[in-house]
mmCIF file as gemmi writes it, N, C-alpha and C atoms, coordinates in Angstrom:
data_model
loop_
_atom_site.group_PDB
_atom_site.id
_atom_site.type_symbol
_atom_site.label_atom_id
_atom_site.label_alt_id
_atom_site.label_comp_id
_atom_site.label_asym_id
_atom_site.label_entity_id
_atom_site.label_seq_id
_atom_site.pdbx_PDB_ins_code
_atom_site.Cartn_x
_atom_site.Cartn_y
_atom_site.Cartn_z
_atom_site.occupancy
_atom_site.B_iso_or_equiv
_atom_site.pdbx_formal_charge
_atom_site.auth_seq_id
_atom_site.auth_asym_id
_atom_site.pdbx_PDB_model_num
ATOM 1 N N . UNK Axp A 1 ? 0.835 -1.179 0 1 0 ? 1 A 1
ATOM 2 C CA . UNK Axp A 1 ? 0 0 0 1 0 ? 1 A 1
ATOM 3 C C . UNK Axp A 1 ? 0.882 1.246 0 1 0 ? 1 A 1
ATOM 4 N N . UNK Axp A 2 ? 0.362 2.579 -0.587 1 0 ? 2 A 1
ATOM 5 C CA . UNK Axp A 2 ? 1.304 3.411 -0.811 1 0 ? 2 A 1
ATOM 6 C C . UNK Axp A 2 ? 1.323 4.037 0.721 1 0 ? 2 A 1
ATOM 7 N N . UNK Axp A 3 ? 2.041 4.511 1.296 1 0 ? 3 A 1
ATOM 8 C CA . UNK Axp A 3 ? 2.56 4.928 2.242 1 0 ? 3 A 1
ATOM 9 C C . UNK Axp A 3 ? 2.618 6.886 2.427 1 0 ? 3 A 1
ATOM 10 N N . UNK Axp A 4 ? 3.261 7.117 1.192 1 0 ? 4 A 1
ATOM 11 C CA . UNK Axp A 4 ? 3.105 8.334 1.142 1 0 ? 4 A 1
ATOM 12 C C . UNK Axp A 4 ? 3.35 8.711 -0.053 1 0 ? 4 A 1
ATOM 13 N N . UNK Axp A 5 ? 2.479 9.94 -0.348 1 0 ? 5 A 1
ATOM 14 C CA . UNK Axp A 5 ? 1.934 11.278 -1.45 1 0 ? 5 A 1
ATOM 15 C C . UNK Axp A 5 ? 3.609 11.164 -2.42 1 0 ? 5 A 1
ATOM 16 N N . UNK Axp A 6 ? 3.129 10.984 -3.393 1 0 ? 6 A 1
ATOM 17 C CA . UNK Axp A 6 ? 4.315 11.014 -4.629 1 0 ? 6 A 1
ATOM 18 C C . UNK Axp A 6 ? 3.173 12.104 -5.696 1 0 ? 6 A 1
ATOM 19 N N . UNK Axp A 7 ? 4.51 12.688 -6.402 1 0 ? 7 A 1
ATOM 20 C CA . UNK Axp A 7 ? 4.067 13.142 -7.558 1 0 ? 7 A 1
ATOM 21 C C . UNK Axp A 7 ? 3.473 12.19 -8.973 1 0 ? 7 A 1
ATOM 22 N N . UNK Axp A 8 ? 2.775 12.767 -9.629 1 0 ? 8 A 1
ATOM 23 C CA . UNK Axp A 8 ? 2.296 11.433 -10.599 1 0 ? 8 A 1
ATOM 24 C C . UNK Axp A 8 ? 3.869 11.121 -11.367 1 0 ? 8 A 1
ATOM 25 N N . UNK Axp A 9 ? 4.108 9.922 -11.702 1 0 ? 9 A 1
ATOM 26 C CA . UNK Axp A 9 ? 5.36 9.553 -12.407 1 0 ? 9 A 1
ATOM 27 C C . UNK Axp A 9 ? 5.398 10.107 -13.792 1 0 ? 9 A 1
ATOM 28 N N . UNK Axp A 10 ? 3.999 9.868 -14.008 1 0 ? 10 A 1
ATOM 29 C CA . UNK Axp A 10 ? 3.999 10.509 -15.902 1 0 ? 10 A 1
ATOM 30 C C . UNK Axp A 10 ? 4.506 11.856 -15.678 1 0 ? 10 A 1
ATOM 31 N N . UNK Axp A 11 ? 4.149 12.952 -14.674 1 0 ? 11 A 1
ATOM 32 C CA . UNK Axp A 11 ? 4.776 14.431 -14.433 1 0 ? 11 A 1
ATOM 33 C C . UNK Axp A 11 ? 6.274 14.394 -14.491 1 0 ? 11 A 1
ATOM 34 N N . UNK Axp A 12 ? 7.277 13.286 -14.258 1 0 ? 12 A 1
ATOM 35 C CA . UNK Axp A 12 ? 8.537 13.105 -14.097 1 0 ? 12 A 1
ATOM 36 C C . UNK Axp A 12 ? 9.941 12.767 -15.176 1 0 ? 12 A 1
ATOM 37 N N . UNK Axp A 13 ? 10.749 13.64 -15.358 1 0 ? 13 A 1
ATOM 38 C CA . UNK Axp A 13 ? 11.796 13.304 -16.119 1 0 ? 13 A 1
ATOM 39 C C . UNK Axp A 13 ? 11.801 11.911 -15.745 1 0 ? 13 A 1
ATOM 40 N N . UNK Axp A 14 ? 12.598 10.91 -16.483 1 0 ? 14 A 1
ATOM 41 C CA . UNK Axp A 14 ? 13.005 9.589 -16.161 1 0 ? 14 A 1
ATOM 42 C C . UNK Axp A 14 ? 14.149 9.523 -14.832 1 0 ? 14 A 1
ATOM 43 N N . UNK Axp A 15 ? 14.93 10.266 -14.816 1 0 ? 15 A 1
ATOM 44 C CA . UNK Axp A 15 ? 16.222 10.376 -14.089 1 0 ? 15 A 1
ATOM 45 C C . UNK Axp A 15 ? 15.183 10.62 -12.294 1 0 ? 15 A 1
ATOM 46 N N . UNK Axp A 16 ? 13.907 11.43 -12.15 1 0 ? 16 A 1
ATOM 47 C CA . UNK Axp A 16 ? 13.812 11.875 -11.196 1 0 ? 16 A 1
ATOM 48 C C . UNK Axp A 16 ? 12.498 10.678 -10.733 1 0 ? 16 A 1
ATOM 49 N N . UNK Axp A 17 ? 12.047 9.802 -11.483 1 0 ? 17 A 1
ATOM 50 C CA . UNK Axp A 17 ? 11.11 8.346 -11.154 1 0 ? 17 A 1
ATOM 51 C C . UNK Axp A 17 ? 11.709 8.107 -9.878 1 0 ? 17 A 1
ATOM 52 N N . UNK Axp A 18 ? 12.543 7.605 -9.958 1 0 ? 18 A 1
ATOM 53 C CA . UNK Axp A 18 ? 13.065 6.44 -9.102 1 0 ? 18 A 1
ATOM 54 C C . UNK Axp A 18 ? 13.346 7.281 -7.548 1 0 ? 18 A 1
ATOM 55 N N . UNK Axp A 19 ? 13.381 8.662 -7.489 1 0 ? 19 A 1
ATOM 56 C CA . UNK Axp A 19 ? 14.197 9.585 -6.093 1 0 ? 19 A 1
ATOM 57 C C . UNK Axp A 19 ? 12.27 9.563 -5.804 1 0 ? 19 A 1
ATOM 58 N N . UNK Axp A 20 ? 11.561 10.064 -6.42 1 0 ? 20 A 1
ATOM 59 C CA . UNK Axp A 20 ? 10.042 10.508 -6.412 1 0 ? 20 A 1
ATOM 60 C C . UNK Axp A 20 ? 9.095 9.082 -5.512 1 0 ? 20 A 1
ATOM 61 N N . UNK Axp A 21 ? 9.745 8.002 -5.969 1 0 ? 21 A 1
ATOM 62 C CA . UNK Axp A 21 ? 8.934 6.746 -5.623 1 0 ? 21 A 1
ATOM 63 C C . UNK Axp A 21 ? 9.502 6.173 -4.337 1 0 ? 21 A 1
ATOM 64 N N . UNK Axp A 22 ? 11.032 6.193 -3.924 1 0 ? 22 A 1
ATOM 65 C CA . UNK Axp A 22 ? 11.181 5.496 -3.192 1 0 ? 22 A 1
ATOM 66 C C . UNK Axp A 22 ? 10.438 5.628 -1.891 1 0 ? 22 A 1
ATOM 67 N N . UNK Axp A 23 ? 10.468 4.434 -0.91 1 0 ? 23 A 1
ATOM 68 C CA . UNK Axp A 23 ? 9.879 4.766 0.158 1 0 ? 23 A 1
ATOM 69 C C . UNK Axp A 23 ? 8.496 5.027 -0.344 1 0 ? 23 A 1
ATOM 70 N N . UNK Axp A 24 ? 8.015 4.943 -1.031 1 0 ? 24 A 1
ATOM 71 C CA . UNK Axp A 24 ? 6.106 5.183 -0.772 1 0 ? 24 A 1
ATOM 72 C C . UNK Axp A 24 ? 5.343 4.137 -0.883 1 0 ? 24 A 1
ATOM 73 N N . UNK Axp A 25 ? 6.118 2.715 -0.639 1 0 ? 25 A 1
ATOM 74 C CA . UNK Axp A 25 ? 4.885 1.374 -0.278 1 0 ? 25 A 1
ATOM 75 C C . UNK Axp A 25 ? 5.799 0.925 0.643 1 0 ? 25 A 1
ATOM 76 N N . UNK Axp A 26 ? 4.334 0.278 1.497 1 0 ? 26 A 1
ATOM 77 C CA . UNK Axp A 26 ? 4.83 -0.728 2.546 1 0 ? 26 A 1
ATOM 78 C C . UNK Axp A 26 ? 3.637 -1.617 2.579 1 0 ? 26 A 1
ATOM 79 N N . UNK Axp A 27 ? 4.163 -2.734 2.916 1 0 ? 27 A 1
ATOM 80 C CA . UNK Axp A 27 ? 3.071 -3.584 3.007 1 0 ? 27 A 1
ATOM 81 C C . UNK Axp A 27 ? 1.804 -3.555 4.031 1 0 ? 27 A 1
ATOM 82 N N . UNK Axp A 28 ? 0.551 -4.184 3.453 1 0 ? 28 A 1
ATOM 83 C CA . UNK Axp A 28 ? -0.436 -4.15 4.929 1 0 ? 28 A 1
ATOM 84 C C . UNK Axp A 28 ? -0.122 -4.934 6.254 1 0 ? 28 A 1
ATOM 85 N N . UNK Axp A 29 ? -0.066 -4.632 7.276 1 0 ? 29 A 1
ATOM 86 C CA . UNK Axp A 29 ? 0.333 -4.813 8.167 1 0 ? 29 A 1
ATOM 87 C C . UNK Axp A 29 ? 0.007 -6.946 8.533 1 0 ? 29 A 1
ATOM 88 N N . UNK Axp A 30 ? -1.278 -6.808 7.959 1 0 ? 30 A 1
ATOM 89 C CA . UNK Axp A 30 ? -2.134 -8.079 8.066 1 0 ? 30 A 1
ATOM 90 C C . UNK Axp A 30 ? -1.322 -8.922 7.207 1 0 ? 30 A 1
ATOM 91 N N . UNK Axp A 31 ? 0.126 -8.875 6.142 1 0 ? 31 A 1
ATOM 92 C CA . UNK Axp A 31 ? 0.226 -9.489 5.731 1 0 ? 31 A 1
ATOM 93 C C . UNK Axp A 31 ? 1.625 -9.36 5.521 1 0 ? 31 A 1
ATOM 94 N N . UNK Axp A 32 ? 2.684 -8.869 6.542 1 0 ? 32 A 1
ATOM 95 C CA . UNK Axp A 32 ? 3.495 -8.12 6.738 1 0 ? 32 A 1
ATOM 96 C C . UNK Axp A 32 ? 4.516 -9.522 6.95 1 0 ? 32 A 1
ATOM 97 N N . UNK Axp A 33 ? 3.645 -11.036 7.788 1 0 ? 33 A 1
ATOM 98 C CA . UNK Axp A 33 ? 4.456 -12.121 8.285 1 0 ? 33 A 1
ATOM 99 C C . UNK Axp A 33 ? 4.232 -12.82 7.224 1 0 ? 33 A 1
ATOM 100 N N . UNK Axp A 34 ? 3.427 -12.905 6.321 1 0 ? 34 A 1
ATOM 101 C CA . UNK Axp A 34 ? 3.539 -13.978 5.001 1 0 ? 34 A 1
ATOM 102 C C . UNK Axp A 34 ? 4.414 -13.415 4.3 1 0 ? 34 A 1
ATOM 103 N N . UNK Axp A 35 ? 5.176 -12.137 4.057 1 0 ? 35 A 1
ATOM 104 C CA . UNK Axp A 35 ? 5.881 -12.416 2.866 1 0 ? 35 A 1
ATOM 105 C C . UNK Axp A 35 ? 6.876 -12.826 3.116 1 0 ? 35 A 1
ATOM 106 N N . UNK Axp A 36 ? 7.758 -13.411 4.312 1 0 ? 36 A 1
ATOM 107 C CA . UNK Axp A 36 ? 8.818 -13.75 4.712 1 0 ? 36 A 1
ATOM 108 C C . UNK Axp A 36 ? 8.689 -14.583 3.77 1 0 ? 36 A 1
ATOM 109 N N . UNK Axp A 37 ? 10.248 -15.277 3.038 1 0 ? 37 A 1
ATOM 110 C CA . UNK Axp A 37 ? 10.285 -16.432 2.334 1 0 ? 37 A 1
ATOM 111 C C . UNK Axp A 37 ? 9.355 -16.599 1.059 1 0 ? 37 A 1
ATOM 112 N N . UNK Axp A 38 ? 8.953 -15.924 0.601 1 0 ? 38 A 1
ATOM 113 C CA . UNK Axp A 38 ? 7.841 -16.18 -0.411 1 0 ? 38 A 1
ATOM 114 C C . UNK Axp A 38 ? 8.424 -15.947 -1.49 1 0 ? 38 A 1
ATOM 115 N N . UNK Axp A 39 ? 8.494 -16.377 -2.965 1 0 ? 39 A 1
ATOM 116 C CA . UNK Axp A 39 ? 8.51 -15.981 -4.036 1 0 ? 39 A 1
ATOM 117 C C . UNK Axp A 39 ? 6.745 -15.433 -4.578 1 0 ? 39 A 1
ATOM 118 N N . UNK Axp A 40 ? 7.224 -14.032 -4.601 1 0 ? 40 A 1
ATOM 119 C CA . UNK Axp A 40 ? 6.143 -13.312 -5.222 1 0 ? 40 A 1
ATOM 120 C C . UNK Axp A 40 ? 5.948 -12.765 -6.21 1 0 ? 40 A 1
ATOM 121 N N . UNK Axp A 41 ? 4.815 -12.911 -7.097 1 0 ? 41 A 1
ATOM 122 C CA . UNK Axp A 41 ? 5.1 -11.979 -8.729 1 0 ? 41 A 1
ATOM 123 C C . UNK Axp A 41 ? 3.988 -10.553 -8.395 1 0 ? 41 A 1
ATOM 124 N N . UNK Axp A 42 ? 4.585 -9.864 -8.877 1 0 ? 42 A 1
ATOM 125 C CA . UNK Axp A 42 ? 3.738 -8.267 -8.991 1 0 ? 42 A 1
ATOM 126 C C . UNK Axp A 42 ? 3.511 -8.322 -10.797 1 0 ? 42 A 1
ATOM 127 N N . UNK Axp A 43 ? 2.193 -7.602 -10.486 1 0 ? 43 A 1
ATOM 128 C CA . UNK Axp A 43 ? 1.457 -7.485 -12.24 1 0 ? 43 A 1
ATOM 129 C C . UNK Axp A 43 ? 1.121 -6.275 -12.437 1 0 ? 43 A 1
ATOM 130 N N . UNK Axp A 44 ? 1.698 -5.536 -13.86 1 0 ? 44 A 1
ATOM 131 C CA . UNK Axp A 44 ? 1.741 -4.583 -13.71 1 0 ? 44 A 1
ATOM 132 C C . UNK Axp A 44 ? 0.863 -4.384 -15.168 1 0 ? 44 A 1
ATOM 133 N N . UNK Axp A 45 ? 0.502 -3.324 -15.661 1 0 ? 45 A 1
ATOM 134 C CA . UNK Axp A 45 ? -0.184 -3.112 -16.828 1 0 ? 45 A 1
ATOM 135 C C . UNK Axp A 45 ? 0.649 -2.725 -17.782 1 0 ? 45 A 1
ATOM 136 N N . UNK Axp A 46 ? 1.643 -1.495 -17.384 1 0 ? 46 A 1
ATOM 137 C CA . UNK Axp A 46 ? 2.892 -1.044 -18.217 1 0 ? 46 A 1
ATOM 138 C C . UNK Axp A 46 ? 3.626 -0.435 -17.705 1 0 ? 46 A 1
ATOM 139 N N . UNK Axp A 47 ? 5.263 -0.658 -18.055 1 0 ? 47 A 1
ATOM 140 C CA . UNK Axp A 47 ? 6.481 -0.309 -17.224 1 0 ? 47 A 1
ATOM 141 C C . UNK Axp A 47 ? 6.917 0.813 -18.444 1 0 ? 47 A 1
ATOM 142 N N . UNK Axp A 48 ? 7.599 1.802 -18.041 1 0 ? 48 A 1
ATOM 143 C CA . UNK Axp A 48 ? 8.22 3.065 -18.514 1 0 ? 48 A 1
ATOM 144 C C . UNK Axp A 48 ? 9.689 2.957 -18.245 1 0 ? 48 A 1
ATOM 145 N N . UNK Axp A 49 ? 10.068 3.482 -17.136 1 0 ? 49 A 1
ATOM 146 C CA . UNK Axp A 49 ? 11.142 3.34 -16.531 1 0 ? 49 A 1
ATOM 147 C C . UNK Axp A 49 ? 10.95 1.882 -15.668 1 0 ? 49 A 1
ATOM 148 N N . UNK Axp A 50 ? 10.3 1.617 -14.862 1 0 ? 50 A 1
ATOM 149 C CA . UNK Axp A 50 ? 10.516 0.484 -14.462 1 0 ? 50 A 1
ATOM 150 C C . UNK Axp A 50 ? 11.135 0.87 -12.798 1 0 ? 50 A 1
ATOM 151 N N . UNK Axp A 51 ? 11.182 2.246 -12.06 1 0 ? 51 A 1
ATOM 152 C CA . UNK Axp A 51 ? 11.121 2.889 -11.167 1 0 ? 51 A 1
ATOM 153 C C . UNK Axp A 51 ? 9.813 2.059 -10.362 1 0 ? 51 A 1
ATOM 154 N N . UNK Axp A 52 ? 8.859 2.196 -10.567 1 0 ? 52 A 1
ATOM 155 C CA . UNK Axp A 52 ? 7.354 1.734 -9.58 1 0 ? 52 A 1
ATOM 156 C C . UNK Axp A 52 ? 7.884 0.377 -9.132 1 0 ? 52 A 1
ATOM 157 N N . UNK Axp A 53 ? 8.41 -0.462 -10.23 1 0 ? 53 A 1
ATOM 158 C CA . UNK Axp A 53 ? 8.291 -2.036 -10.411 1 0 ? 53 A 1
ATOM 159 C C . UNK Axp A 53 ? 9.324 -2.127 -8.91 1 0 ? 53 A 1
ATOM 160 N N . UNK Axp A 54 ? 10.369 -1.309 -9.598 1 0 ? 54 A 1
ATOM 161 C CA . UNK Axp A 54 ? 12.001 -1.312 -8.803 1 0 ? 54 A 1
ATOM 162 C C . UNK Axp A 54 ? 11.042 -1.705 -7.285 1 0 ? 54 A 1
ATOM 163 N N . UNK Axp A 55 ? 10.819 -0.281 -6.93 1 0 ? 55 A 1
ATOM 164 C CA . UNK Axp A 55 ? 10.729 0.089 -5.785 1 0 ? 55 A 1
ATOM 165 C C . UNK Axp A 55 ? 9.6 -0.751 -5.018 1 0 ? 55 A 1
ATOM 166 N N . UNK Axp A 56 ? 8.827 -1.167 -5.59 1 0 ? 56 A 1
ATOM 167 C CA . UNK Axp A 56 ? 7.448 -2.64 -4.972 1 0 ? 56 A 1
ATOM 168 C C . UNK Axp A 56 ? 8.515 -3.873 -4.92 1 0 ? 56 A 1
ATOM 169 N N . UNK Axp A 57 ? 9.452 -4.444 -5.412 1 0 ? 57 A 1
ATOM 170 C CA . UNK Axp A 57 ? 9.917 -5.306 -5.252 1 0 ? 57 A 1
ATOM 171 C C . UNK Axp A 57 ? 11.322 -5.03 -4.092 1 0 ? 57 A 1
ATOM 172 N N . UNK Axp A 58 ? 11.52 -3.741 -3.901 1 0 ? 58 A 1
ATOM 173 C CA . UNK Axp A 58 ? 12.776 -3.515 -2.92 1 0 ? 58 A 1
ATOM 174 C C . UNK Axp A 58 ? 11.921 -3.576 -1.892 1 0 ? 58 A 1
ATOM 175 N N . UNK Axp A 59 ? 10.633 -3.116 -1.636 1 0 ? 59 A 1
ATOM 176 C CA . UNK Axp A 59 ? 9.989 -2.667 -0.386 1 0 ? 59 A 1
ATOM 177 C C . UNK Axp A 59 ? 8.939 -4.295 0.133 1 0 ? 59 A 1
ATOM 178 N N . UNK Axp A 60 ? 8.82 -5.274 -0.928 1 0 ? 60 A 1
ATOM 179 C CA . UNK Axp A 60 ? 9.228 -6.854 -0.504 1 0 ? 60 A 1
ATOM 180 C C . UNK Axp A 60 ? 10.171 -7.234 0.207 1 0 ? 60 A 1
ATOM 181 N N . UNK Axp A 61 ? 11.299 -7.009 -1.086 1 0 ? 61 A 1
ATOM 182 C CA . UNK Axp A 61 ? 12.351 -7.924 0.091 1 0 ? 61 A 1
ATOM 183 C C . UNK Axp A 61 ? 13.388 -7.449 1.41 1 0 ? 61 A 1
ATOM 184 N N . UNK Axp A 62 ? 12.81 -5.839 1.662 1 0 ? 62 A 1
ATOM 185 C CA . UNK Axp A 62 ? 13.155 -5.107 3.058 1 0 ? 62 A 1
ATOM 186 C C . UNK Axp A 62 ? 12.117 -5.725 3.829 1 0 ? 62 A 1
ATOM 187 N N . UNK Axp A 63 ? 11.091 -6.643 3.604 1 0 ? 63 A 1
ATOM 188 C CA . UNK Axp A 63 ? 9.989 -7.236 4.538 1 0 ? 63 A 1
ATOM 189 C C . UNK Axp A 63 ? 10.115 -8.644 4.455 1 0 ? 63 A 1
ATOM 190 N N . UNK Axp A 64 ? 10.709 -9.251 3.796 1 0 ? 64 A 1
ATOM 191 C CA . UNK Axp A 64 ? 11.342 -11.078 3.494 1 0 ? 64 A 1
ATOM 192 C C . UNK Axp A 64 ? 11.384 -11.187 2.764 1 0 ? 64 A 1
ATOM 193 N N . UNK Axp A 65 ? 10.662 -10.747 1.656 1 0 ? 65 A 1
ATOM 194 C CA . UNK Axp A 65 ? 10.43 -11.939 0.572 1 0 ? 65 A 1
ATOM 195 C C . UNK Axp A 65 ? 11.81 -12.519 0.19 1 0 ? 65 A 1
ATOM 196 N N . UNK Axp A 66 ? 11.947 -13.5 -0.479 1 0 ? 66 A 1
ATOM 197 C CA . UNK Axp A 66 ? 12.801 -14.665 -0.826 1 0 ? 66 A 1
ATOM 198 C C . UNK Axp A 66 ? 13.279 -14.094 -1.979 1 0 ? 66 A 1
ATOM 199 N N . UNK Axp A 67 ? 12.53 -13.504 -3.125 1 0 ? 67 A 1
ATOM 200 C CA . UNK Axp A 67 ? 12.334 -13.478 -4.594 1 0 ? 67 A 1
ATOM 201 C C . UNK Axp A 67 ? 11.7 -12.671 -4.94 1 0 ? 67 A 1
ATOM 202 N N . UNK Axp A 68 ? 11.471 -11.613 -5.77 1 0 ? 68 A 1
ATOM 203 C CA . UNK Axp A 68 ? 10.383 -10.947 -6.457 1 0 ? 68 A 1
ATOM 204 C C . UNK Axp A 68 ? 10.395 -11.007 -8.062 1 0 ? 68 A 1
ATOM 205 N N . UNK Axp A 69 ? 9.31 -10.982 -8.619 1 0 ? 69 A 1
ATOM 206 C CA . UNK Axp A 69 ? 9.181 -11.515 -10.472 1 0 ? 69 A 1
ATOM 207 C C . UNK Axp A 69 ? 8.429 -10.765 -10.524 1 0 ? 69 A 1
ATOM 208 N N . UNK Axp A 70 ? 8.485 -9.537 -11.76 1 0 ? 70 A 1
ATOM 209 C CA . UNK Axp A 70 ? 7.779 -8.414 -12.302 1 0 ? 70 A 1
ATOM 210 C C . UNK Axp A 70 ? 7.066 -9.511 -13.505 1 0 ? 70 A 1
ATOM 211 N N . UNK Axp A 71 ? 5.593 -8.807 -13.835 1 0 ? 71 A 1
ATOM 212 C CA . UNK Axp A 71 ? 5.135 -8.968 -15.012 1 0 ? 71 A 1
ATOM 213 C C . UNK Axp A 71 ? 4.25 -7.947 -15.471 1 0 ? 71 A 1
ATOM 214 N N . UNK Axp A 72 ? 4.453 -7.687 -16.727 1 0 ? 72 A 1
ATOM 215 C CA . UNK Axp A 72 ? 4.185 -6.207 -17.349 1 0 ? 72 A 1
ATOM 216 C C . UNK Axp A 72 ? 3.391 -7.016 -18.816 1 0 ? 72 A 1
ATOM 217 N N . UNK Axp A 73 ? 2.268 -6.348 -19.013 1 0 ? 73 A 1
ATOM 218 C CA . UNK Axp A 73 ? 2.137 -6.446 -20.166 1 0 ? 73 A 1
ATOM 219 C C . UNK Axp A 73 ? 2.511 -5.762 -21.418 1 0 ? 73 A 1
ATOM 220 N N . UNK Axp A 74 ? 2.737 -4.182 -20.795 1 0 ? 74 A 1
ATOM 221 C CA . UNK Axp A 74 ? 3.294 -3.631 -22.187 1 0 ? 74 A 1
ATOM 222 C C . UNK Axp A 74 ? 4.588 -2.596 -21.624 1 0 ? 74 A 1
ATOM 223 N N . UNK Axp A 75 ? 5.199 -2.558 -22.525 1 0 ? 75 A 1
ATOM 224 C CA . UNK Axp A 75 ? 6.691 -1.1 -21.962 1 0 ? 75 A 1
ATOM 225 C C . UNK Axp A 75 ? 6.064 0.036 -23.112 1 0 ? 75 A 1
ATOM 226 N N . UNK Axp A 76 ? 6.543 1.131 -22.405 1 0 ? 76 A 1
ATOM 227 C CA . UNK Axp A 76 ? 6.463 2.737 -23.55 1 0 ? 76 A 1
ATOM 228 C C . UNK Axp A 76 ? 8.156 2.764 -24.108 1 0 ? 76 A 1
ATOM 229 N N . UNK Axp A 77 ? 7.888 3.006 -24.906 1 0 ? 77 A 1
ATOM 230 C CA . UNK Axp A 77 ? 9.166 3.392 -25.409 1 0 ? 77 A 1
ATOM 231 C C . UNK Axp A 77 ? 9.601 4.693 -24.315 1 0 ? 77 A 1
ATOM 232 N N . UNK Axp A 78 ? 11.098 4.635 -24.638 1 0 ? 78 A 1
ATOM 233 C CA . UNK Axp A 78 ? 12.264 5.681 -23.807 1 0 ? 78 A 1
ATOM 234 C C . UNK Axp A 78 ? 11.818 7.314 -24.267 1 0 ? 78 A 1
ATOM 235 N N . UNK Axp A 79 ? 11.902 8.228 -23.569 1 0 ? 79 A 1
ATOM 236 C CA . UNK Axp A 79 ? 11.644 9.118 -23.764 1 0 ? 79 A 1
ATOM 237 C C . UNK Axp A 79 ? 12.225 10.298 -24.658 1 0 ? 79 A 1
């Protein structure tokens, strides 16, 4: 869950995604002891930079997870 107020990413040079996002998910509390050890996949609709993806899978495995696997259905081209 997002944690805290980010600017929209589409508003963002590419270089400034990744400083804009960090730190703004943490998991729900209710589910904070299952991700220990887990291989988990996150589904995404479409990656740009790939900043959102980064940062949902760092803010996993600062909580256990084992593994994290992105899946995207579409990328935008580079800017």
């Amino acid at each position: 869950m997002r944690v805290r107020d980010t600017q929209q990413q589409t508003q963002l040079h590419p270089n400034q995604r990744h400083k804009n996002i960090k730190y703004a998910f943490s998991p729900n509390e209710r589910y904070e002891d299952k991700i220990r050890g887990l291989h988990i996949g996150v589904v995404d609709d479409v990656i740009t930079t790939g900043a959102t993806l980064h940062e949902v899978a760092a803010c996993l495995k600062r909580h256990g997870a084992a593994r994290v696997t992105n899946y995207v259905f579409a990328r935008t081209p580079p800017h």
